[in-house]
C-alpha positions in Angstrom: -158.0 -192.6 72.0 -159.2 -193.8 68.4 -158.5 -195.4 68.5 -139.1 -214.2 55.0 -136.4 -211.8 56.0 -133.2 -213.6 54.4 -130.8 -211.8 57.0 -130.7 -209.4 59.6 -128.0 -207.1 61.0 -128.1 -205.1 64.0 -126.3 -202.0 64.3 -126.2 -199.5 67.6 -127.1 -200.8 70.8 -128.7 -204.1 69.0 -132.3 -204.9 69.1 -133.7 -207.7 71.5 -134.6 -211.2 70.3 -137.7 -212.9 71.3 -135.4 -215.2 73.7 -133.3 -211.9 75.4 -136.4 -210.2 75.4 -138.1 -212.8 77.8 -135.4 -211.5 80.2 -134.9 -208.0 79.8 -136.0 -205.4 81.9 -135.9 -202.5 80.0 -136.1 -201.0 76.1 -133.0 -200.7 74.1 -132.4 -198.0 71.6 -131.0 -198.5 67.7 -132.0 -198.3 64.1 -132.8 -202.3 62.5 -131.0 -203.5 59.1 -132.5 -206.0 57.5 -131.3 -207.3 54.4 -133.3 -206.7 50.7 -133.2 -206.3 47.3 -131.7 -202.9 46.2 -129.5 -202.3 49.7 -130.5 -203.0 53.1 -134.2 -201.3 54.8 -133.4 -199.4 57.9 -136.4 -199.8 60.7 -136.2 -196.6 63.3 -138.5 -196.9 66.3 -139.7 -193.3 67.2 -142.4 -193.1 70.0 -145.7 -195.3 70.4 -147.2 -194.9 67.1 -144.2 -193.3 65.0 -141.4 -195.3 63.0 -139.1 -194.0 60.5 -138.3 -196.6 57.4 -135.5 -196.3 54.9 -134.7 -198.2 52.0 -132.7 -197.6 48.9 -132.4 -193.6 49.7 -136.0 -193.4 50.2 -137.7 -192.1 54.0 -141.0 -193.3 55.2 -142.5 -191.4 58.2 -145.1 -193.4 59.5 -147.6 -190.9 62.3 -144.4 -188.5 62.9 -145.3 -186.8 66.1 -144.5 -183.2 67.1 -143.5 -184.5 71.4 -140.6 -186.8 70.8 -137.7 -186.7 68.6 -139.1 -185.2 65.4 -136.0 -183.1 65.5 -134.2 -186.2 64.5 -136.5 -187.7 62.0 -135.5 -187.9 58.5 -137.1 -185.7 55.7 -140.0 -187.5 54.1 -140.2 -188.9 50.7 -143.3 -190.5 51.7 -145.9 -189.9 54.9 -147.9 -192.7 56.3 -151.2 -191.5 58.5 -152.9 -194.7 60.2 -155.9 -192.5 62.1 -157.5 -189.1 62.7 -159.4 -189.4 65.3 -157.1 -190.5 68.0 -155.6 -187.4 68.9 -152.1 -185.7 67.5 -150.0 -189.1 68.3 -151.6 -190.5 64.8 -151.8 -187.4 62.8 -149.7 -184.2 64.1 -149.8 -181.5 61.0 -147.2 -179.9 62.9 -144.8 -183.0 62.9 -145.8 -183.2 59.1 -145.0 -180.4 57.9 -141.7 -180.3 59.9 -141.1 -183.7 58.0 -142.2 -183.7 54.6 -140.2 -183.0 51.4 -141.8 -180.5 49.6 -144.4 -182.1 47.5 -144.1 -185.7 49.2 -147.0 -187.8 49.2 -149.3 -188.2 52.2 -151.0 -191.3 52.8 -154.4 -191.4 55.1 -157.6 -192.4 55.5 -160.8 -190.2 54.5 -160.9 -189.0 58.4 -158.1 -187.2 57.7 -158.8 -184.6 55.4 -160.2 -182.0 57.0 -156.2 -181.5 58.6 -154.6 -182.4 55.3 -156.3 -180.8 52.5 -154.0 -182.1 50.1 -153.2 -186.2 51.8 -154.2 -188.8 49.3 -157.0 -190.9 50.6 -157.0 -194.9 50.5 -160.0 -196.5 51.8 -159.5 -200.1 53.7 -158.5 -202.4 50.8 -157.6 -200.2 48.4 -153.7 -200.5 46.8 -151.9 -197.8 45.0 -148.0 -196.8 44.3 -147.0 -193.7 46.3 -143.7 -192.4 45.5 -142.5 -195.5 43.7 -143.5 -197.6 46.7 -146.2 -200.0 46.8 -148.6 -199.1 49.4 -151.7 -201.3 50.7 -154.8 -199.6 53.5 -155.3 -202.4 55.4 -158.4 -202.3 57.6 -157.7 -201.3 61.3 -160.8 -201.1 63.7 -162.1 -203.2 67.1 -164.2 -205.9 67.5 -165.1 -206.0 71.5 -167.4 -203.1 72.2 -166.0 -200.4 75.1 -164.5 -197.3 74.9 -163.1 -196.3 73.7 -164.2 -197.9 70.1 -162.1 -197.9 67.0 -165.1 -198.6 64.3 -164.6 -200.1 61.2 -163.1 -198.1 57.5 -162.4 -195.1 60.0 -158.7 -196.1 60.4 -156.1 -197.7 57.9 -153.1 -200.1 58.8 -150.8 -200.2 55.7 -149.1 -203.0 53.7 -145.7 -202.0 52.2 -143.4 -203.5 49.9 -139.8 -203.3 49.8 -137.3 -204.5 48.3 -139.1 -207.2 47.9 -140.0 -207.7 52.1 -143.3 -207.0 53.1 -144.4 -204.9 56.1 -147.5 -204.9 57.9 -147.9 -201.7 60.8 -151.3 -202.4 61.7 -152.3 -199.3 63.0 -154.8 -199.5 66.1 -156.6 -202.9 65.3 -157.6 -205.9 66.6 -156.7 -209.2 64.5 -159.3 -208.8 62.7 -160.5 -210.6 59.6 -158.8 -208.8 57.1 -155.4 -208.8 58.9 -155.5 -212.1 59.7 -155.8 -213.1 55.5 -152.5 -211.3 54.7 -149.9 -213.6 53.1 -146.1 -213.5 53.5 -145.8 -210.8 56.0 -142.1 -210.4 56.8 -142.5 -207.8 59.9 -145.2 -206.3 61.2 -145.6 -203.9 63.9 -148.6 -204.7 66.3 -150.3 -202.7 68.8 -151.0 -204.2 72.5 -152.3 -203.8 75.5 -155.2 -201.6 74.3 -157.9 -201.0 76.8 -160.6 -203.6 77.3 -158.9 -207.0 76.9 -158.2 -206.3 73.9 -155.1 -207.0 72.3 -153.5 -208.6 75.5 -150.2 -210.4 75.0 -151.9 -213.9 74.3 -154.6 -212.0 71.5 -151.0 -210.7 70.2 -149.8 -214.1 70.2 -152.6 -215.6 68.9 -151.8 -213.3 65.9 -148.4 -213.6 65.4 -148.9 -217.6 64.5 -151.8 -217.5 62.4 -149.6 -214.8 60.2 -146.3 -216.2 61.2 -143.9 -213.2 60.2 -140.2 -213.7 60.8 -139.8 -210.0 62.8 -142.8 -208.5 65.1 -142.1 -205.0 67.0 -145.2 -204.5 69.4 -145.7 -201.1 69.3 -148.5 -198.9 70.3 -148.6 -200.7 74.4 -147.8 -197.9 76.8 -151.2 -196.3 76.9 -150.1 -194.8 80.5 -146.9 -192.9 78.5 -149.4 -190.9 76.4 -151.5 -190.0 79.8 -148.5 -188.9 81.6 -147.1 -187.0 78.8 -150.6 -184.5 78.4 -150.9 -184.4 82.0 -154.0 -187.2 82.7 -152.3 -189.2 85.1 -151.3 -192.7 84.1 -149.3 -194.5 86.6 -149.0 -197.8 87.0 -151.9 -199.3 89.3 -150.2 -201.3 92.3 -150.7 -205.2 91.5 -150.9 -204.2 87.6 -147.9 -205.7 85.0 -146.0 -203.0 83.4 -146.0 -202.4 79.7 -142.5 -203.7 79.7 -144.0 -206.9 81.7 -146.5 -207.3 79.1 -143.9 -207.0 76.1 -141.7 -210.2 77.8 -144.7 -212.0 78.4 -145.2 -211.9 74.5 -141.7 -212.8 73.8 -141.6 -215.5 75.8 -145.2 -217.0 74.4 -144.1 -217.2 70.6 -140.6 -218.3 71.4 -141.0 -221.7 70.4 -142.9 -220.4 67.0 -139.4 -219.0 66.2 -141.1 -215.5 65.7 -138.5 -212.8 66.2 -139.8 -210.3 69.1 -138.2 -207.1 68.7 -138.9 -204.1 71.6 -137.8 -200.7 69.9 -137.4 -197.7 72.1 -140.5 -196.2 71.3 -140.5 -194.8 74.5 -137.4 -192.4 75.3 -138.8 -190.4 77.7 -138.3 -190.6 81.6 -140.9 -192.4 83.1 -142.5 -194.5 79.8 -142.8 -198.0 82.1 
């Protein structure tokens, strides 16, 4: 593959805090509330890549996703593309179109077009308003050579404001430079465990204090989910930490930096860990 929130309420099942999380053994399911100006934002966990975010009426649809629960998702005022080049988990046009409001915006990067003739293209850096929300393409791309290599300006994260709160989902990235000079991230949603040592639990870690958001979801870490659900295997190795393990073992290293942990279920499935 391509590759300060005031207050917080929990509604559903709950979500897990960095200290439960360091003994959980398994993902819990529910929508987030967290408190901002203009009503509260409501943070939906879909499936790897794909999150649904509400605030003041309006939908965000961040890589909606044709295999798991688009049936559920909420129309789109807005559509968020991070990659595509990564296969249909990024950027499904079936999921979109199932999604989308008539005439709602769609926001990608320039690899993108070819599938979305009419998506509005932000290159890495570049800051517009989309549907009365501020929207930011952050840049999203590897460092460590392997494959498989995410290169640089192919790939957006995306920096959102609302209701004052910013959020960061950085797409399929390392930490690098230009993620790691945000400001005043409130939540972000990080990928790990991506092949190649990169993006282990301690990179992860290592990026969560230098930007020192109150809420991180890791997202994007069950690489073996995606294989199992096209058919290419994926199975745990014997020996090898789960992607559950590796989710605690972040927890539990920032818990002392009083960075909120938060495992969504972005894996409903059978069979995700």
């Amino acid at each position: 593959m391509h590759r300060n929130i005031d207050c917080v309420g929990l509604v559903g099942f709950g979500l897990l805090t960095a200290v439960s999380l360091a003994m959980a053994t398994a993902s819990v399911t529910a929508d987030d509330r967290l408190e901002a100006t203009g009503g509260a934002i409501t943070i939906r966990p879909l499936a790897h890549s794909s999150v649904e975010i509400e605030h003041a009426g309006k939908v965000i649809q961040v890589d909606p996703w044709s295999r798991v629960r688009i049936d559920t998702a909420k129309p789109a005022d807005l559509i968020l593309i991070t990659d595509a080049d990564a296969g249909a988990h990024h950027l499904d046009p079936a999921a979109i179109t199932k999604v989308r409001k008539t005439g709602a915006p769609i926001v990608m990067p320039a690899s993108g077009r070819s599938k979305v003739p009419d998506g509005i293209v932000l290159a890495n850096g570049e800051r517009r308003e989309v549907a009365g929300v501020s929207v930011e393409a952050v840049a999203s791309y590897d460092l460590i050579p392997g494959d498989p290599f995410h290169a640089k300006g192919v790939a957006n994260g995306y920096l959102i404001t609302l209701g004052g709160k910013r959020i960061l989902v950085a797409g399929v990235t390392e930490c690098v430079p230009e993620i790691r000079g945000l400001k005043n991230i409130d939540v972000i949603f990080v990928p790990m465990n991506l092949p190649h040592g990169r993006m282990t639990p301690a990179a992860v870690a290592e990026c969560l204090r230098t930007l020192r958001p109150s809420i991180a979801y890791p997202y994007h870490f069950d690489q073996g989910y995606i294989a199992r659900l096209s058919g290419r295997g994926g199975q745990p190795q014997p020996g090898q930490p789960s992607a559950a393990d590796t989710v605690k073992e972040l927890a539990a290293s920032v818990k002392a930096d009083k960075i909120d942990v938060r495992l969504g279920d972005w894996y409903p499935l059978p069979g995700a860990f």
